[in-house]
N, C-alpha and C positions, 0 to 999 in steps of 0.2 A: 564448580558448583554442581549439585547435582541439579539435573535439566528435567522440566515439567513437558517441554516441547521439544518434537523434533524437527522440526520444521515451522517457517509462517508462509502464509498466508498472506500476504500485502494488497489490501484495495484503497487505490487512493483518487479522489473524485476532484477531479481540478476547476479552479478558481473561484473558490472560498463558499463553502456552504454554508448557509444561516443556520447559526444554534437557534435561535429564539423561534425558527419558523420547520424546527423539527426535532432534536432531540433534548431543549432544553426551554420547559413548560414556564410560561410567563407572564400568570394572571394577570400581573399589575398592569405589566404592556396593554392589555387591550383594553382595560379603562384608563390609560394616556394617553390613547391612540389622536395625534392632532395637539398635543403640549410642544412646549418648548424644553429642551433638556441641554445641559451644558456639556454633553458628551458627545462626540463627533466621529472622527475614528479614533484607530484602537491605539494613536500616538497623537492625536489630536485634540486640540481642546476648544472647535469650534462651535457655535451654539446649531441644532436642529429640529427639527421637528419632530417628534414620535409618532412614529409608525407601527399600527398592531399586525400582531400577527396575521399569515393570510388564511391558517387552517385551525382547526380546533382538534385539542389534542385528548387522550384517549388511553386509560389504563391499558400496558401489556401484559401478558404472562399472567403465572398466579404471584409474582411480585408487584405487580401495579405500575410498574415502571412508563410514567408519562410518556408516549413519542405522538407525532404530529399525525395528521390523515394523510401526511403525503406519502407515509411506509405502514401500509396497511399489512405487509406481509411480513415487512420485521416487526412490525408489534408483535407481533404472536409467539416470536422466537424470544423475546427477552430475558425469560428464565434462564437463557443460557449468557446473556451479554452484560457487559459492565460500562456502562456510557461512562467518559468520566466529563464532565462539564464544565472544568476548571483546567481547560488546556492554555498554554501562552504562547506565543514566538514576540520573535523581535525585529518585524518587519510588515510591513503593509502593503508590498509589491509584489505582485503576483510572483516573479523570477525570483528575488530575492526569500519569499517564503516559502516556495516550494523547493528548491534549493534547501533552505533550514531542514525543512520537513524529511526531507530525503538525507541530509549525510550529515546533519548539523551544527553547518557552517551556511550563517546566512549571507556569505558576501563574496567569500572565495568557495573557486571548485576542489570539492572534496570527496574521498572516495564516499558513494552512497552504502545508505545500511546493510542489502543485499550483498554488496563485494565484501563489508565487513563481517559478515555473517558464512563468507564461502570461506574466507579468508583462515577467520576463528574454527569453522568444525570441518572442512569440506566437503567432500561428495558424497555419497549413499549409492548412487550410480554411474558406474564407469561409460554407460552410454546415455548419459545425458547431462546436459550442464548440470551445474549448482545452484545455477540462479538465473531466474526467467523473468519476461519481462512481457508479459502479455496487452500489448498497446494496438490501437488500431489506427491510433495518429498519435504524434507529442503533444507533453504538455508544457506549461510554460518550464522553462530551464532547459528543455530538450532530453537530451542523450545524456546528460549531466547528470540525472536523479539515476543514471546506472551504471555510470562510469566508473571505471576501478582506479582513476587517478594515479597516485601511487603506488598503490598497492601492484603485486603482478599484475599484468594482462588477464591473465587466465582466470579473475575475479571478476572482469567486467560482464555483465547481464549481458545476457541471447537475448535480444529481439523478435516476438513472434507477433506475427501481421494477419489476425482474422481474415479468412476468404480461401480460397482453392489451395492455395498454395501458401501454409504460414510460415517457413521459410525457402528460400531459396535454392533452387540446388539439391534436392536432398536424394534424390535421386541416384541410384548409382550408372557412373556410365560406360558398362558393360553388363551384361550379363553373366560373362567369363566366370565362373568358377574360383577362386582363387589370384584372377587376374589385378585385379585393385589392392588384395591382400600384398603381390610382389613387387609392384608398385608403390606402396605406404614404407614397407619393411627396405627397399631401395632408399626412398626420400629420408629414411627417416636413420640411416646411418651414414646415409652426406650431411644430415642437418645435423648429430651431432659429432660429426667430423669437426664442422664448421665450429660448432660450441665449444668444443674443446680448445680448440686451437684461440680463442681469444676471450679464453677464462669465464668467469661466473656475466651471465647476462640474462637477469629476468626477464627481458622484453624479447629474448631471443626463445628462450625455454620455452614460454608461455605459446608463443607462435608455435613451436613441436608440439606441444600437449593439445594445439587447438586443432590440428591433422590429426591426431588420435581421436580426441573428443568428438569431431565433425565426422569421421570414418564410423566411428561406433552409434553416433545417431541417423546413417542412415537407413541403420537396421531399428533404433530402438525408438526416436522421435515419430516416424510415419504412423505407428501404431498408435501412439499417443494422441494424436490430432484426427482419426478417426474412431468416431465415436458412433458407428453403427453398433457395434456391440452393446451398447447400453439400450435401458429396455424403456419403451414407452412410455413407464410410469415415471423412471427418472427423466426423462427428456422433460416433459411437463413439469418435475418439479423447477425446473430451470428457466420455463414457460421457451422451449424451443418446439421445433419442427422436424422430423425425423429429415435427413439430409442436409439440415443446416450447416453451414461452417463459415459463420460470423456471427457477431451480434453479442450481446455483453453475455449474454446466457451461455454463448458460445468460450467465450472469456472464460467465467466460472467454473462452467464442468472440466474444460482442459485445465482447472488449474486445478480442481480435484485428483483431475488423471495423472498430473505430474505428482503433486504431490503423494501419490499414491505408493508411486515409484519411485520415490526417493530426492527427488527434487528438494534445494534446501531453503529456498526463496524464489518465491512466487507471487511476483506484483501483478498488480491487475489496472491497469487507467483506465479512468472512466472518463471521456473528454479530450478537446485537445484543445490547444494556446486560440483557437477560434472559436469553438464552441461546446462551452462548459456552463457554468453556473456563478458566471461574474454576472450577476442579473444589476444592474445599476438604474436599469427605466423601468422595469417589470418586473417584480417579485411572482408574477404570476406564470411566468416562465421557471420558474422552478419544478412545477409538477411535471414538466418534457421531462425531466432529469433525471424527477425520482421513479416515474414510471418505467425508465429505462433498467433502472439498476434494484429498486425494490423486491421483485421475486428473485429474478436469480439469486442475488444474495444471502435472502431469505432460503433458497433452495438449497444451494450451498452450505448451510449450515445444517438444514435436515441432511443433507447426504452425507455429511460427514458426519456426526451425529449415529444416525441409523447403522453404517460401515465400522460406528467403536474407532473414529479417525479425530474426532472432535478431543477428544483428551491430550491426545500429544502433538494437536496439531493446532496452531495460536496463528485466528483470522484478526488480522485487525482493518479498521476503517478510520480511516483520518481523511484533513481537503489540509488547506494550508493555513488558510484563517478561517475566521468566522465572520459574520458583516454587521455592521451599526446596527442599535436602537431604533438610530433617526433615520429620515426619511435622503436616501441621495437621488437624485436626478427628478423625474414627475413619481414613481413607484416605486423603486428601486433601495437598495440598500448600497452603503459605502462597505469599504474592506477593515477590517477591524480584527489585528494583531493582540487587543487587548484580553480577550478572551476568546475561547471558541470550543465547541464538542469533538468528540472522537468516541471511539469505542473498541471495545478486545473481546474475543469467546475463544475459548476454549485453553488446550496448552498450559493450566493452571490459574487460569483466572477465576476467582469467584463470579459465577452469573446471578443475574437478579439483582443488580444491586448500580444503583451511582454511586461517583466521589466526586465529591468537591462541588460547590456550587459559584453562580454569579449573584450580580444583585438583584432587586427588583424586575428592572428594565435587561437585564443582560448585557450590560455596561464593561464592569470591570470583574474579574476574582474575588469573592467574598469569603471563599475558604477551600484548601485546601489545595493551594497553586501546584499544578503541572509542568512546566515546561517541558520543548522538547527535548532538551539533554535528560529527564526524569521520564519521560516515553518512552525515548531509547532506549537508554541503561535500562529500565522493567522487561525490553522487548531482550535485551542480553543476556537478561538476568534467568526468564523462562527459558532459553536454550541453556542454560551451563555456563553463563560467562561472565567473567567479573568486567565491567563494565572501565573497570581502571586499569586492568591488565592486558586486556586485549589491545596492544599497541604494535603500530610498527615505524622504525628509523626514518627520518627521510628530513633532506637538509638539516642535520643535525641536529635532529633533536625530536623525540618519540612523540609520533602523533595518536590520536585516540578518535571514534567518534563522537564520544562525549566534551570532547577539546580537555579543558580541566573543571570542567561541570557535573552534573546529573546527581541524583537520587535514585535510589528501586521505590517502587509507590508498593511498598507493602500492603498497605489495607487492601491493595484491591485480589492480592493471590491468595486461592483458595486453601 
């Protein structure tokens, strides 16, 4: 297919952000606020109380596009974004739908979208991976939402760790000249000595191409993770500190810089399996969250945007669920599979615009149902790939990330 993107952008904010209390407006809610409603979670059919919103929400862009006061700085970008507000999965448990969210299979481990994605187009740069994985702790499901499961090795997500040092090692350990070059070019015709001699082995191959990959980043990754070259004006747009080197702001601009350079999937976690935005006592714990990740993300889009990067380059935002109507614990909200928001810019999406809605309350799907096999496939679809073909063999029988599911959400590409 011909490809609108070349590259995404992945930011995914764990343990279940409220549509209703940020990008999905819900007058009704705050004249229920204190009712009884027969919706509970989002597979549940217990009775609770309604709970209104905790912000008041706020035209963005010159499209008008509702979002809450807790993203004061992505309201202002929505002319370029497409909420869709009519998202599904089919689980209520943190592991289990993040898991979904990531390779979409919510029960078993499967490779995640990024391996699917290095897998389908591969690299762009021979000194850097394909697919990065920008975390500064796990979130629920772990190392699993990067895993390349089946697929080769050489699909599984780099790991990069905000702070002095965000990988390991990278360092060369000589200075010598040529020294480590005769060195690789030694190992690397014993290793395919080895390979030969006991026939085809992707787990073997994959291990040789990650001594190549690892030798060639650590001339091209060190450059990548400092970002003194960038100029004061964009450090601010990301709300950083010249010298920084962590912090979500920290996150975003390196994931600019990769994707600059060819990087072909770039996740970003926002959170880890302890502290995220499963707010169950206090919805008002929310605003930590979104204060954390509101500018930069919002920055992020102006820089790519400004650089002519925003066109072929597809950010998206997703969590795993969305949370209850009603009211769980004293403040709090339950986890709710039944609906929930996401959003996409750039890469050929049409901006300015929703799809799909809930009801009233923000209950259930009213129109235009999503699921995440119809996420993915649309997120395949913007690189060039057909969503049913992209497959590979394994216990007999061709697997896909879509399973035998998905849709492309036409309406929403430009």
């Amino acid at each position: 297919l011909p490809a609108r993107a070349q590259r995404v952008i992945f930011i995914f904010s764990n343990g279940g952000v409220s549509h209703m209390d940020t990008f999905d407006h819900k007058p009704e809610l705050y004249r229920a606020d204190g009712k009884k409603t027969g919706i509970g979670g989002g597979l549940s059919n217990q009775q609770r109380i309604l709970l209104r919103p905790g912000w008041q929400f706020r035209p963005g862009g010159q499209c008008g596009t509702m979002v809450s006061d807790l993203f004061p700085h992505l309201r202002e970008c929505m002319d370029d974004i497409c909420v869709i507000r009519s998202m599904k999965g089919n689980d209520n448990e943190h592991y289990n739908a993040t898991l979904g969210i990531h390779t979409g299979s919510f029960f078993f481990s499967r490779p995640g979208i990024g391996s699917w994605v290095s897998y389908g187009l591969g690299t762009l740069n021979r000194n850097l991976p394909s697919f990065v994985v920008l975390a500064a702790a796990m979130p629920y499901a772990g190392t699993q939402i990067f895993s390349n499961d089946f697929l080769p090795a050489y699909h599984q997500g780099v790991r990069v760790i905000p702070g002095p040092e965000p990988i390991a090692n990278l360092d060369r350990r000589s200075s010598t000249t040529g020294l480590q070059e005769l060195e690789n070019g030694l190992t690397e015709a014993f290793n395919r000595r080895h390979l030969d001699a006991r026939g085809h082995d992707s787990r073997l191959d994959a291990r040789i191409r990650s001594f190549e990959t690892a030798f060639h980043m650590q001339s091209g990754a060190r450059e990548v993770f400092n970002t003194d070259s960038e100029t004061d004006e964009t450090l601010a747009l990301y709300g950083m500190k010249r010298g920084q080197s962590d912090g979500f702001g920290w996150q975003c601009l390196v994931a600019r810089r990769m994707a600059e350079r060819g990087v072909r999937f770039v996740e970003i976690v926002d959170g880890s399996s302890s502290h995220n935005w499963d707010q169950h006592g206090d919805m008002a714990e929310h605003a930590q969250h979104a204060r954390n990740i509101d500018q930069p993300v919002a920055g992020l889009l102006r820089d790519l945007k400004r650089r002519g990067m925003l066109d072929d380059t597809l950010v998206v935002w997703t969590t795993e669920f969305g949370r209850t109507p009603g009211v769980d614990g004293t403040k709090g909200r339950g986890h709710h599979s039944a609906c929930f928001s996401s959003w996409m810019a750039g890469g050929g999406i049409k901006g300015g615009i929703t799809h799909g809605s809930t009801d009233d309350t923000g209950a259930t799907v009213a129109s235009n149902l999503v699921h995440v096999h119809d996420f993915h496939a649309t997120i395949l679809h913007l690189l060039g790939i057909n969503h049913e073909r992209l497959t590979f063999r394994h216990g007999g029988r061709d697997f896909r990330l879509t399973d035998v599911h998905g849709h492309v959400v036409h309406q929403i590409l430009a």
